[in-house]
C-alpha positions in Angstrom: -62.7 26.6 17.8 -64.8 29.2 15.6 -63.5 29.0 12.1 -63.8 32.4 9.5 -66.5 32.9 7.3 -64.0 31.5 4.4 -63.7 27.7 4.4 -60.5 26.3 5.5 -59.1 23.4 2.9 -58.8 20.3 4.4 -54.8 20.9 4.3 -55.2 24.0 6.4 -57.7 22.1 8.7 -55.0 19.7 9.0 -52.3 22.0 9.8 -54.5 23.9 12.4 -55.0 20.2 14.3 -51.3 20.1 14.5 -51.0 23.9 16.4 -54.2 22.6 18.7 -52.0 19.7 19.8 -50.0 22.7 22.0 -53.6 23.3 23.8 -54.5 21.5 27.4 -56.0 19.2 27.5 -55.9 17.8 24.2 -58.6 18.7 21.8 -60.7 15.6 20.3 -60.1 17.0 17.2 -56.4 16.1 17.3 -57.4 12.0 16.8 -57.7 12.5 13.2 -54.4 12.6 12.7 -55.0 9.1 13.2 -56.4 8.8 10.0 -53.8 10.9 7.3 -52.8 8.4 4.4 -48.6 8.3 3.4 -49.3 11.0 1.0 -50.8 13.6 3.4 -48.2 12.8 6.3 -45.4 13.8 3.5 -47.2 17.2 3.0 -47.5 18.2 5.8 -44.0 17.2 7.6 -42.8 19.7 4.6 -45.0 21.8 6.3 -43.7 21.6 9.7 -40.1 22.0 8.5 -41.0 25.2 6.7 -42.7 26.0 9.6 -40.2 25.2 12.4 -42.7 23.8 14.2 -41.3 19.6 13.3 -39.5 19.4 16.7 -41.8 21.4 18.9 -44.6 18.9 17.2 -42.8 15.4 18.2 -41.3 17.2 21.7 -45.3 17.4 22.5 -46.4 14.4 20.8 -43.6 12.8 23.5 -44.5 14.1 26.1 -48.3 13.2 25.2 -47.5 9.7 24.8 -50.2 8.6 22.7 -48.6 5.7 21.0 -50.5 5.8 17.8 -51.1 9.4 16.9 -48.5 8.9 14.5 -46.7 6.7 12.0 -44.0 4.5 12.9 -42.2 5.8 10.1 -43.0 9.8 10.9 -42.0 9.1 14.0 -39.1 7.8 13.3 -38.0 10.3 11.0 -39.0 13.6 13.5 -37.0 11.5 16.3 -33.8 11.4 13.6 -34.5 15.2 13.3 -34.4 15.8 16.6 -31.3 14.1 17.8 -29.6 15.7 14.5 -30.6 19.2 15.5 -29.7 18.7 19.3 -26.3 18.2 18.2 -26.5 21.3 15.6 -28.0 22.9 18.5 -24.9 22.7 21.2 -22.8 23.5 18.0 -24.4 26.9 17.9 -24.3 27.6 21.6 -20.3 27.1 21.5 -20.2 29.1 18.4 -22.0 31.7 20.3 -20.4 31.9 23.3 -16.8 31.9 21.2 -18.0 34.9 19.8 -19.3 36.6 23.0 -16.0 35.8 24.9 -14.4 37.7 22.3 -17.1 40.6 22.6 -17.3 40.8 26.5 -13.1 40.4 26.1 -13.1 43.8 23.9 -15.9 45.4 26.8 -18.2 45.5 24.0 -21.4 47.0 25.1 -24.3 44.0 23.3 -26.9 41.6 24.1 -27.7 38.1 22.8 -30.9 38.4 20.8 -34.2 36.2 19.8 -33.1 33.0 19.3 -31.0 31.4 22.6 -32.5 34.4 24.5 -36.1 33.1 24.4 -35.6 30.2 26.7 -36.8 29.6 28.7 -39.9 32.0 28.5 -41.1 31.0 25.1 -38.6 28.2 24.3 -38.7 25.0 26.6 -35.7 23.6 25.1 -33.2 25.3 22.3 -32.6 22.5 20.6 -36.7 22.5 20.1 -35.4 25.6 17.9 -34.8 25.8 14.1 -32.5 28.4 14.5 -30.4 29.4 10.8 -28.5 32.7 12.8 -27.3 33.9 15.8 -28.3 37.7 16.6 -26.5 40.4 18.9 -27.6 43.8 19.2 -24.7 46.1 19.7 -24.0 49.8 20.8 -23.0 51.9 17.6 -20.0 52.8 19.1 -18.8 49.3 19.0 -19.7 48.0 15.5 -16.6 48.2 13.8 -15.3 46.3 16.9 -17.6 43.9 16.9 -17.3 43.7 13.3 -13.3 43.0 12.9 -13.9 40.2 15.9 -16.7 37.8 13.2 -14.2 38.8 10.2 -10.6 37.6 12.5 -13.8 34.3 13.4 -13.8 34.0 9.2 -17.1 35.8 8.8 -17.5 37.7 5.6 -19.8 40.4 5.6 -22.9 39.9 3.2 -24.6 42.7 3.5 -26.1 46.0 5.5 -30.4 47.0 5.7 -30.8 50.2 8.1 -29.2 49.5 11.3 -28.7 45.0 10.6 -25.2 43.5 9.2 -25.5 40.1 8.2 -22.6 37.8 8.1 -21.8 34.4 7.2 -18.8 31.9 7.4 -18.7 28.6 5.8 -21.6 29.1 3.0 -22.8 26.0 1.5 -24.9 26.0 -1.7 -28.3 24.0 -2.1 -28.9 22.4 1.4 -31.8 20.1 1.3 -34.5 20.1 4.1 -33.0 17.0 5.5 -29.7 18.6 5.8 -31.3 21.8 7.6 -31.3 20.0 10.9 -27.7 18.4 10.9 -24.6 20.4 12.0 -22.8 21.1 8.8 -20.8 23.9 10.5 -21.8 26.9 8.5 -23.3 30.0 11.0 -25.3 33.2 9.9 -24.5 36.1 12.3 -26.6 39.3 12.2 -25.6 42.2 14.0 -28.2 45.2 15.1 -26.7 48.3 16.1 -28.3 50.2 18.7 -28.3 54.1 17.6 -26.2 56.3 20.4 -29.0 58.6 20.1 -31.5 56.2 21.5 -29.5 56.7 24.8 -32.6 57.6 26.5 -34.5 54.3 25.8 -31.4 52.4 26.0 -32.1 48.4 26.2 -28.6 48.1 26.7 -29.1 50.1 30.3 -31.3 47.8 31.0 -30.0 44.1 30.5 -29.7 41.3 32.7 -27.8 38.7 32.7 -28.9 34.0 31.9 -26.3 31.6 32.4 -26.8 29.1 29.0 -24.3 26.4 29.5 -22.1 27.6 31.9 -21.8 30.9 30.4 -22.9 34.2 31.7 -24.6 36.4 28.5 -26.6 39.6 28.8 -29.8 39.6 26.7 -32.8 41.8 26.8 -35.0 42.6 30.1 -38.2 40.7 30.4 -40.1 43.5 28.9 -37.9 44.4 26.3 -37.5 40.4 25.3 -41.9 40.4 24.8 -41.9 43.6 22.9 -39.3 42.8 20.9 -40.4 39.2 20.0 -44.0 40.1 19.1 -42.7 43.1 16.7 -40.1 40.5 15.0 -43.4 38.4 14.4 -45.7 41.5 13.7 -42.5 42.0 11.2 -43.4 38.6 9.6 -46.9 38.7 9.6 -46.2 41.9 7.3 -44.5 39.6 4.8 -44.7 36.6 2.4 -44.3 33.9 4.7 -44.7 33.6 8.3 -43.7 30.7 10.2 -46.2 29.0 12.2 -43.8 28.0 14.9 -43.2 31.8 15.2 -47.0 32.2 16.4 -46.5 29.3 19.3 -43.1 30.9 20.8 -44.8 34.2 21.2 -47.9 32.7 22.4 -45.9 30.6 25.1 -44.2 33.8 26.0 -47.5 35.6 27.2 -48.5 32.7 28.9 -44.9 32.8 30.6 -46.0 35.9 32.5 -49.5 35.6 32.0 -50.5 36.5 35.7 -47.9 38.7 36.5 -49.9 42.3 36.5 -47.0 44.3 37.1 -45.2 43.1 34.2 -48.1 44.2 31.5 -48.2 47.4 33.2 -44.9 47.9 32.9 -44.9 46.7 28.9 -48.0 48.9 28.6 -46.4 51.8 29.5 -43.2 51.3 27.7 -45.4 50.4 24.3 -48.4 52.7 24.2 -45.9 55.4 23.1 -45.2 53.9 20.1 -48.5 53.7 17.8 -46.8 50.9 15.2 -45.7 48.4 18.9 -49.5 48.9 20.2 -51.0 48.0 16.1 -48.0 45.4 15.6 -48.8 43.4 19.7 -52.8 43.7 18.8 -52.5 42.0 15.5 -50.1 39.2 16.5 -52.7 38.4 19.9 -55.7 38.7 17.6 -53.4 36.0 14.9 -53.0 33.2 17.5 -56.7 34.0 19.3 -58.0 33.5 16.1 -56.0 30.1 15.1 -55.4 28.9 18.8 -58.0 30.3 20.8 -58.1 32.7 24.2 -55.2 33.0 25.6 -53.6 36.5 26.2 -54.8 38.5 29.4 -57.1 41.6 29.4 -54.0 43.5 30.8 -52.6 42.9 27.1 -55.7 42.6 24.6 -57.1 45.9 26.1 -54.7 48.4 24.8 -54.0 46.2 21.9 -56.3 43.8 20.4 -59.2 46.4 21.2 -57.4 49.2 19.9 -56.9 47.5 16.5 -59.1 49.5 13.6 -62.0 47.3 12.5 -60.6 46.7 8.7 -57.3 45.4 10.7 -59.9 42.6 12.4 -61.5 42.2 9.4 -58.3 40.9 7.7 -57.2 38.6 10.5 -60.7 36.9 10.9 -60.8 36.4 6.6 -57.2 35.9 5.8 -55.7 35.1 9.7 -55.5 31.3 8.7 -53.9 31.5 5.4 -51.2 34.1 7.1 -50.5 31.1 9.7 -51.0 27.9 8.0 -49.3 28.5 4.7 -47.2 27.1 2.4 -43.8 28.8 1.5 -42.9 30.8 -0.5 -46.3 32.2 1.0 -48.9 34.9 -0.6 -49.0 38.8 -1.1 -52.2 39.1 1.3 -50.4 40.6 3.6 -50.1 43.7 1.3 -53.9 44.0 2.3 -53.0 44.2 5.3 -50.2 47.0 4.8 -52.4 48.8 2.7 -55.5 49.0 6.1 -52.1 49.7 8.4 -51.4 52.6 6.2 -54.8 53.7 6.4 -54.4 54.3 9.8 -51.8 55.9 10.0 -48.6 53.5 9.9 -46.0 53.9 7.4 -44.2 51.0 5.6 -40.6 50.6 4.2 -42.0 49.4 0.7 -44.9 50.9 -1.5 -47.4 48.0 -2.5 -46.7 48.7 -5.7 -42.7 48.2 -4.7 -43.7 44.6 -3.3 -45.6 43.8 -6.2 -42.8 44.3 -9.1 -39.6 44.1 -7.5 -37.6 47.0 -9.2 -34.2 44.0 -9.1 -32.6 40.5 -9.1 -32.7 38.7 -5.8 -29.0 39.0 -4.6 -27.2 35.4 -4.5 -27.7 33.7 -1.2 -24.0 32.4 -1.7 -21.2 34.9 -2.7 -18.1 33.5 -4.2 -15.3 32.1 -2.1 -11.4 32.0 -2.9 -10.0 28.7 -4.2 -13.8 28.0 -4.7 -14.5 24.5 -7.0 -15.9 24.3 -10.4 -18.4 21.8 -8.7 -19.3 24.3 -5.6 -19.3 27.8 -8.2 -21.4 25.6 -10.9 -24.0 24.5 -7.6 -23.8 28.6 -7.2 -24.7 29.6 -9.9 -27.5 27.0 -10.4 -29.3 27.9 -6.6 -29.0 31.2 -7.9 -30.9 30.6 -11.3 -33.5 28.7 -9.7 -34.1 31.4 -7.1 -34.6 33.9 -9.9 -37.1 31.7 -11.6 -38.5 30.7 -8.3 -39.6 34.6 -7.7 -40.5 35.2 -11.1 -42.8 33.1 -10.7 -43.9 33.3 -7.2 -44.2 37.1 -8.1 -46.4 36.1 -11.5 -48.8 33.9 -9.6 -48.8 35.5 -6.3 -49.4 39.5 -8.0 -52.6 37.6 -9.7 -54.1 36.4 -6.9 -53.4 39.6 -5.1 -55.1 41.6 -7.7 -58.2 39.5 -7.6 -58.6 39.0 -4.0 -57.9 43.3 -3.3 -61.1 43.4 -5.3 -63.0 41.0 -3.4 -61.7 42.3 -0.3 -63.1 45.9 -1.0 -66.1 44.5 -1.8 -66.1 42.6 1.9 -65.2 46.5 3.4 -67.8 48.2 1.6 -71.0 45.6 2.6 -68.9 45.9 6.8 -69.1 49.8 6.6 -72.8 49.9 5.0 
């Protein structure tokens, strides 16, 4: 693997070793996670549950079978994890497919999206999957259908961005990281509506149709499941924090049709019309190259990758790692990027200067319930302090280093362009 010109801390090192375990055959570097003391192994399985990469780790460690790669007492824990989240995981099938036999009931015109409908192309197993919602896109006409089946479910509607509802039954305020992988019963739907006048482009003309547990559901067509994944990670590359497990399902998903030549012809022509799908497909390839190694085909990397803008490189071979491996709540580097992406030509939702000093509060993440506790509204209102403070000071720190490294960074442009 050839590292960036910046120097990778030895926790970033450590976090790359774990995304090289995914590689065959089995880098040598990968033995020295051998030698992590107590203290690093708890930093970094924080790591891998922010990262949602804690069950696809121990699913490959399994299957590697090398019997001391890790702790008894990691392994242990990961294996709890993952028979807790197996049983959260056929929870949230049965949740789904209750609500899609009420939507194929009503002749609602949707498709299951991300999520259940990436196995198996880029998701071996779903209860691998740390999966918080369940995603439909609908046809605008049926919205307010779709809607009234969640609310008659006992979904409340949270709130509307552009074209995506979000909805959420069951709330629970301040679950712990060791809670995030049991089934407490409380779902997150999102609904996307599909604009009627997109009738043209439809990708609900073109469905087909994956039985998941005895039940029939339409999701996306092969080409409209890879474009659409890599834009909903180009989407989170472009933000704070980017989950590294993110990187690996996208990454599995080329491989998935790797040698199938018709199929990248068929996404290049679907893509190239679209300047922000061609920048968004290039920069996610060039990401996982760049942390991973080679692994997307020419029929992809030559009308993406290639096309990228050097300054767009430039940012993914000196900040790439951080963007993978980091910590949550994550940076505002990605602003550096925005700001090269605008450059050429690609508009963004939020100024920099919008990201920079939020113009509001963060809304609550829990809303109040009827018949609501003093216990449950006083745990309310204290997750909601602590995610005010959190961002103040996320936004503080973060802004600081943002303003110091946009001047290094110009700096780095002005010796590349000399």
């Amino acid at each position: 693997m050839q590292l960036s010109h910046e120097q990778l801390s030895h926790e970033l090192l450590i976090r790359q070793i774990v995304l090289l375990t995914f590689l065959d055959p089995l880098p040598r570097q990968c033995s020295q996670l051998q030698n992590l003391s107590t203290s690093q192994w708890q930093h970094l399985l924080r790591w891998l549950d922010h990262s949602g990469l804690a069950l696809y780790f121990f699913d490959r460690i399994a299957e590697l079978q090398p019997g001391d790669l890790l702790p008894e007492p990691v392994f242990a824990r990961l294996k709890q994890n993952m028979i807790d989240n197996t049983k959260r995981t056929r929870s949230m099938i049965a949740e789904s497919i209750a609500i899609q036999q009420k939507f194929q009931a009503e002749s609602l015109r949707y498709a299951a999206l991300k999520g259940l409908s990436f196995w198996p192309s880029s998701v071996p197993k779903p209860e691998l999957r740390s999966q918080f919602d369940l995603d439909f896109l609908v046809a605008e006409k049926d919205i307010q259908a779709a809607r009234g089946v969640l609310e008659r479910e006992g979904y409340r509607l949270y709130a509307t961005n552009g074209r995506s509802w979000e909805f959420k039954r069951n709330e629970f305020p301040g679950i712990s990281r060791k809670e995030m992988y049991k089934d407490i019963d409380s779902w997150a739907v999102e609904l996307h509506v599909e604009s009627s006048a997109a009738s043209n482009s439809s990708q609900l003309e073109r469905l087909e149709w994956r039985e998941l547990a005895g039940f029939r559901m339409p999701v996306l067509s092969p080409v409209d499941l890879l474009l659409g994944h890599g834009l909903h990670v180009y989407k989170h590359i472009c933000s704070e924090f980017s989950r590294a497990a993110h990187l690996l399902e996208f990454r599995r998903h080329v491989l998935f049709h790797r040698d199938d030549a018709r199929f990248w012809n068929t996404l290049q022509s679907k893509a190239i019309e679209n300047s922000r799908s061609v920048s968004g497909l290039g920069v996610v390839t060039l990401l996982i190259t760049q942390v991973m190694g080679e692994f997307a085909p020419e029929l992809l990397t030559s009308w993406t990758v290639d096309r990228l803008p050097r300054s767009v490189q430039l940012w993914v071979e000196t900040y790439g790692y951080r963007a993978a491996l980091g910590s949550f709540p994550g940076s505002k580097l990605y602003l550096l990027l925005q700001q090269e992406l605008e450059a050429s030509g690609l508009s963004s939702k939020r100024s920099v200067r919008q990201s920079l000093i939020p113009s509001g509060l963060p809304p609550p993440v829990i809303r109040a319930s009827l018949n609501e506790t003093f216990s449950t509204r006083l745990a309310r209102y204290r997750m909601h302090l602590s995610l005010i403070f959190g961002r103040l000071r996320f936004h503080l720190v973060e802004g600081g280093r943002f303003v110091w490294e946009s001047h290094r960074w110009r700096r780095q442009l002005n010796q590349v362009s000399k």
